[in-house]
MDTraj code that builds the backbone (N, CA, C; nanometers):
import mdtraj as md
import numpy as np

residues = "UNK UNK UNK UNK UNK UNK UNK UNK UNK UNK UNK UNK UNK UNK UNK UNK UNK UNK UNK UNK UNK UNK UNK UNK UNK UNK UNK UNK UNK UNK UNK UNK UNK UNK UNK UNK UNK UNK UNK UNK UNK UNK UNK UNK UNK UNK UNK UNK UNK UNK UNK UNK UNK UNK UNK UNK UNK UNK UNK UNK UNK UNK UNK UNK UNK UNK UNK UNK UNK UNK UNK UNK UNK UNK UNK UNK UNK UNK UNK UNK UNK UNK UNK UNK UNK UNK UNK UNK UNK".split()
xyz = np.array([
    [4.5608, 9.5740, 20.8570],
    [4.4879, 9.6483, 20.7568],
    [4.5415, 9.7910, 20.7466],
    [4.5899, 9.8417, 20.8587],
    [4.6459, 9.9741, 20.8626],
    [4.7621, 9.9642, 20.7758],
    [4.8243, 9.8889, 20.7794],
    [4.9497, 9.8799, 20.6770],
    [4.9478, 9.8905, 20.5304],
    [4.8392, 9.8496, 20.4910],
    [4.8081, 9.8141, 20.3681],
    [4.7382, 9.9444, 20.3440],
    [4.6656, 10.0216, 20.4349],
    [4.6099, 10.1537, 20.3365],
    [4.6839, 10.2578, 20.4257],
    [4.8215, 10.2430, 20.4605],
    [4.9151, 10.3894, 20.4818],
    [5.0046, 10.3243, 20.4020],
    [5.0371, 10.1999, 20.2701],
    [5.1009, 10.1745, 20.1933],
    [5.2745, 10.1363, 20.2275],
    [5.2104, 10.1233, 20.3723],
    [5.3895, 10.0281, 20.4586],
    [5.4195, 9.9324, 20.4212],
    [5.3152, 9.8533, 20.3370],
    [5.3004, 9.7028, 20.2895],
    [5.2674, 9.6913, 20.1598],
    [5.3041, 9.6187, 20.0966],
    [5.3151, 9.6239, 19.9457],
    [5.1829, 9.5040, 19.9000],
    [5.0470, 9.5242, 19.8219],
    [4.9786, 9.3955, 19.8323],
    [4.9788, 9.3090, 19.7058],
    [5.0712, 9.4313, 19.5668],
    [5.0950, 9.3378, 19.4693],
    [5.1230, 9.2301, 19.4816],
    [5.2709, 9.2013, 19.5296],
    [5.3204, 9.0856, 19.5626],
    [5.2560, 8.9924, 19.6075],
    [5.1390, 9.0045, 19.6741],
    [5.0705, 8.9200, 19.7163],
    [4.9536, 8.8816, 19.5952],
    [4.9126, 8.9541, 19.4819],
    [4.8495, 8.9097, 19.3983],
    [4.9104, 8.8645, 19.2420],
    [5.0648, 8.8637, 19.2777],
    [5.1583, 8.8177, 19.1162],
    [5.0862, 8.6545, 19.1755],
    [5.0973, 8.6084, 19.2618],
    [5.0436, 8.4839, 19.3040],
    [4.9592, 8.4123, 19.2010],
    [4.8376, 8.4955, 19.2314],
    [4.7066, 8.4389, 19.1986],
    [4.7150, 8.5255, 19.0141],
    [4.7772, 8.5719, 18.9960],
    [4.7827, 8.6474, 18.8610],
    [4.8591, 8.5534, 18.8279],
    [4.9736, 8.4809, 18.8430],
    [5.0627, 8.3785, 18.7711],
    [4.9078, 8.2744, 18.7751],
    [4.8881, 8.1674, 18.8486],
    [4.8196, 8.0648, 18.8412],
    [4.6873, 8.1197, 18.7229],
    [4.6346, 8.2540, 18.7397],
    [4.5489, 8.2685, 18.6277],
    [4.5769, 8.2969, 18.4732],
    [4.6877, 8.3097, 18.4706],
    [4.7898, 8.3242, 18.3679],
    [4.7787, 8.1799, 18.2632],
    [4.9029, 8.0789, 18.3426],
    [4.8770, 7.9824, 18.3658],
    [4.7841, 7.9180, 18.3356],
    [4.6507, 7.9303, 18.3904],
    [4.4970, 7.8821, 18.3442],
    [4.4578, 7.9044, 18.1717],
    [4.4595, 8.0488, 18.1912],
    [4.4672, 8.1107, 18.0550],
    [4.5659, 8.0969, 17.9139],
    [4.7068, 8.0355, 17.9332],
    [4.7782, 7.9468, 17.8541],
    [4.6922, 7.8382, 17.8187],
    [4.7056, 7.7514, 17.9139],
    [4.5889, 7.6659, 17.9186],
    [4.4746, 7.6140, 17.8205],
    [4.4129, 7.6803, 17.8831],
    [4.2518, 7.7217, 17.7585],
    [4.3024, 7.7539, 17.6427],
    [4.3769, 7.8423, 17.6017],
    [4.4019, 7.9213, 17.4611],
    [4.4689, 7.7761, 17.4047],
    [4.5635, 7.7488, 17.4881],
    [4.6375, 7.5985, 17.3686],
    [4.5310, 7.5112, 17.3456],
    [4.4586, 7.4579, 17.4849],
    [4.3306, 7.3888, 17.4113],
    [4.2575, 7.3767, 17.2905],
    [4.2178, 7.5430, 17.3170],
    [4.1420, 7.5992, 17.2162],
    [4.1898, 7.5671, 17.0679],
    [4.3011, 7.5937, 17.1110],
    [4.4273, 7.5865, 16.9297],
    [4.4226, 7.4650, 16.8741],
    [4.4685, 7.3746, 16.9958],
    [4.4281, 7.2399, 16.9540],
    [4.3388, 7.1981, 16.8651],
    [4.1905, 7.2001, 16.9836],
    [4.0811, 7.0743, 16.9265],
    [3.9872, 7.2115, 16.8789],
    [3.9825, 7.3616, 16.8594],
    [3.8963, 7.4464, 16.8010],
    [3.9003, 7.4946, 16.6784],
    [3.9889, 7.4446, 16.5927],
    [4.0452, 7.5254, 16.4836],
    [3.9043, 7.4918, 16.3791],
    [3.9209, 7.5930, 16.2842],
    [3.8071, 7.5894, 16.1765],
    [3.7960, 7.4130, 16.1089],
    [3.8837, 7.4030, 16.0893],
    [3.8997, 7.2417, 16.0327],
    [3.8822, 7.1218, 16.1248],
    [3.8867, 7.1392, 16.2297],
    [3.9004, 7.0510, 16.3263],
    [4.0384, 7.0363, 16.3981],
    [4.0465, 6.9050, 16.4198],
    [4.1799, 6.8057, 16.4564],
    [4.2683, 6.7799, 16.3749],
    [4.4095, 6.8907, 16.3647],
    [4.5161, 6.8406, 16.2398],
    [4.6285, 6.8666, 16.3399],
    [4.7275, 6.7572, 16.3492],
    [4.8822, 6.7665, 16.3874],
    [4.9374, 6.8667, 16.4244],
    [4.8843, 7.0418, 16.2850],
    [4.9602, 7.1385, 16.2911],
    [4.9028, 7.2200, 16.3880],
    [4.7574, 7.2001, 16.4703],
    [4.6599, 7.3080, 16.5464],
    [4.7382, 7.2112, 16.6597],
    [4.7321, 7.0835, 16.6529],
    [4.7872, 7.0424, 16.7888],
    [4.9525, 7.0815, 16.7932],
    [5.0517, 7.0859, 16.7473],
    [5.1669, 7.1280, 16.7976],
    [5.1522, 7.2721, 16.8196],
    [5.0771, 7.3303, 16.7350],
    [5.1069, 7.4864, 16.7682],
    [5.0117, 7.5219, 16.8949],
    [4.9116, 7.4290, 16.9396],
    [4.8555, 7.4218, 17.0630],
    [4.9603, 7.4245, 17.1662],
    [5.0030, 7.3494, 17.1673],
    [5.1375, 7.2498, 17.2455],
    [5.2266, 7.3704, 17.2883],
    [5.2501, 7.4691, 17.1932],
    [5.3486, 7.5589, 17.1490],
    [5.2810, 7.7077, 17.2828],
    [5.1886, 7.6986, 17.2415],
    [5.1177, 7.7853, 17.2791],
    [5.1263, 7.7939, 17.4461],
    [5.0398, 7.6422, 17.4854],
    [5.0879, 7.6060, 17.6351],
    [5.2324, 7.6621, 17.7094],
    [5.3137, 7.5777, 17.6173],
    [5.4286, 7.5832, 17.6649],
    [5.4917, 7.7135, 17.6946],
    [5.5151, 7.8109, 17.5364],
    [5.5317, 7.9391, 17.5422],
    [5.4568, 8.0349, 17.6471],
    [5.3219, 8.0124, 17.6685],
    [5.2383, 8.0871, 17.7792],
    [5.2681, 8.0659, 17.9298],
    [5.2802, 7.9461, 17.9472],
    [5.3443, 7.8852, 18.0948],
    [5.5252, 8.0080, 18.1292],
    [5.5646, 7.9455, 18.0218],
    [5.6908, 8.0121, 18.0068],
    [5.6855, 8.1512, 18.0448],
    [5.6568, 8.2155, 17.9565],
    [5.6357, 8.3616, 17.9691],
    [5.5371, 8.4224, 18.0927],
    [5.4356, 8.3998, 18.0997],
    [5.3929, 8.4090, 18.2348],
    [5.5152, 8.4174, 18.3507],
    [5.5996, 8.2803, 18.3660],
    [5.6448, 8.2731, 18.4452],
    [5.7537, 8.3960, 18.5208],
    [5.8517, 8.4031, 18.3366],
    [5.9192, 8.5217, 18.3451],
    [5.8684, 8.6284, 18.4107],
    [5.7768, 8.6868, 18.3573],
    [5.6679, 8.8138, 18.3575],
    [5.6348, 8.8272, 18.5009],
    [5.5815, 8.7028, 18.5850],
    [5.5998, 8.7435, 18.7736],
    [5.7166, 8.7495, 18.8175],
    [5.8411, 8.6289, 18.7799],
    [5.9304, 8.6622, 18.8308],
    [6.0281, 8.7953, 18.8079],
    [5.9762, 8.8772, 18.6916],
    [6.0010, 8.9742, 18.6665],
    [5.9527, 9.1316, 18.7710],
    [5.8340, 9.0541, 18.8217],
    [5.7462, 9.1811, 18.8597],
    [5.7892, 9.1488, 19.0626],
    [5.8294, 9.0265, 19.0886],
    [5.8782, 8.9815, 19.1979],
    [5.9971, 9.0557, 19.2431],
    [6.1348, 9.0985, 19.1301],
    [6.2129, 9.0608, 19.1414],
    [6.2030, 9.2488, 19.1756],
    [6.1296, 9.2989, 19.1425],
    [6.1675, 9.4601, 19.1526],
    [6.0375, 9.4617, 19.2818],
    [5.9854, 9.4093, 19.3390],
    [5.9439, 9.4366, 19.4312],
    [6.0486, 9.4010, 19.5693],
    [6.0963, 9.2834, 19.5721],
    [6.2004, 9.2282, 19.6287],
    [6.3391, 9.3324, 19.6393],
    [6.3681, 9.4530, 19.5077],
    [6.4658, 9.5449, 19.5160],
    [6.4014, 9.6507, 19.5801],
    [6.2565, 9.6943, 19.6059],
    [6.2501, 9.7800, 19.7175],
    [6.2199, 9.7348, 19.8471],
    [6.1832, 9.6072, 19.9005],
    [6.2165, 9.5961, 20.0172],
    [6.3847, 9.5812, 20.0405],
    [6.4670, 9.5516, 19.9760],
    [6.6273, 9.5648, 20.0456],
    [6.6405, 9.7168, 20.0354],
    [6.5615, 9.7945, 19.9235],
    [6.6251, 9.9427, 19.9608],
    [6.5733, 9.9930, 20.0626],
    [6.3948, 9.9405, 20.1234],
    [6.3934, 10.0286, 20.2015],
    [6.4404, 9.9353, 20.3589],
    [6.5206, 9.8272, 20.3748],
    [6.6015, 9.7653, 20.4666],
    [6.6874, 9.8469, 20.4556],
    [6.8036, 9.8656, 20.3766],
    [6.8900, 9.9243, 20.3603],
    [6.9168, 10.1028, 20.4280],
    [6.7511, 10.1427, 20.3949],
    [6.7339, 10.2826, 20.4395],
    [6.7694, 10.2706, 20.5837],
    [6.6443, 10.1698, 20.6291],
    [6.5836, 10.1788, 20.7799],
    [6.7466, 10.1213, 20.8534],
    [6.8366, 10.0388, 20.7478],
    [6.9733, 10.0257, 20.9100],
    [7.0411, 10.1759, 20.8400],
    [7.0511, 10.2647, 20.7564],
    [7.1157, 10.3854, 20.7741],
    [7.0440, 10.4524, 20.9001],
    [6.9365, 10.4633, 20.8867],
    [6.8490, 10.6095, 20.9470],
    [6.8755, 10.5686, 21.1239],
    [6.9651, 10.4052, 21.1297],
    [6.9688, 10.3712, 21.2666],
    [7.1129, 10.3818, 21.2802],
    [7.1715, 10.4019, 21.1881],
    [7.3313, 10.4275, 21.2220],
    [7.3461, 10.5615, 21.2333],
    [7.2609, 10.6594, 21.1916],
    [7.2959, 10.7963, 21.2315],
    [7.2240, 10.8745, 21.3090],
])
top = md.Topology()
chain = top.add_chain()
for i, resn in enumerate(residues, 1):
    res = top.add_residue(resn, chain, resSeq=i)
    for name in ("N", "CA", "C"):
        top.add_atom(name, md.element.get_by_symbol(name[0]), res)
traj = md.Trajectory(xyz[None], top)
């Protein structure tokens, strides 16, 4: 716990986790929604653009953590990188 509130430890990373899977969820529902909620009902065009929706949301989500992963992942090698300088000199 000390780590986490003198900020030695990073706890985003630990919540892109549960932020992807709710993401995810939330694609989800919204394509549903597109689907079988539209003012008219049930037409081909609410279901593909449902479909669309899923897919695109899954997608992008995905990017979007592995995006937010990928620069957390570049400051732990910088601050690896620091900690073998500060031991070579």
């Amino acid at each position: 716990m000390k780590a986490v509130f003198s900020f030695d430890s990073m706890l985003t990373p630990k919540l892109v986790t549960i932020l992807y899977w709710l993401l995810l969820l939330a694609a989800l529902v919204s394509g549903l929604a597109t689907m079988f909620g539209g003012y008219y009902g049930f037409s081909i065009e609410s279901f593909f653009l449902g479909l669309l929706t899923i897919i695109g949301g899954a997608v992008g989500a995905r990017i979007w953590c592995e995006l937010m992963i990928v620069i957390f992942k570049i400051n732990s090698n910088l601050q690896a990188m620091n900690d073998a300088q500060k031991k070579e000199a």
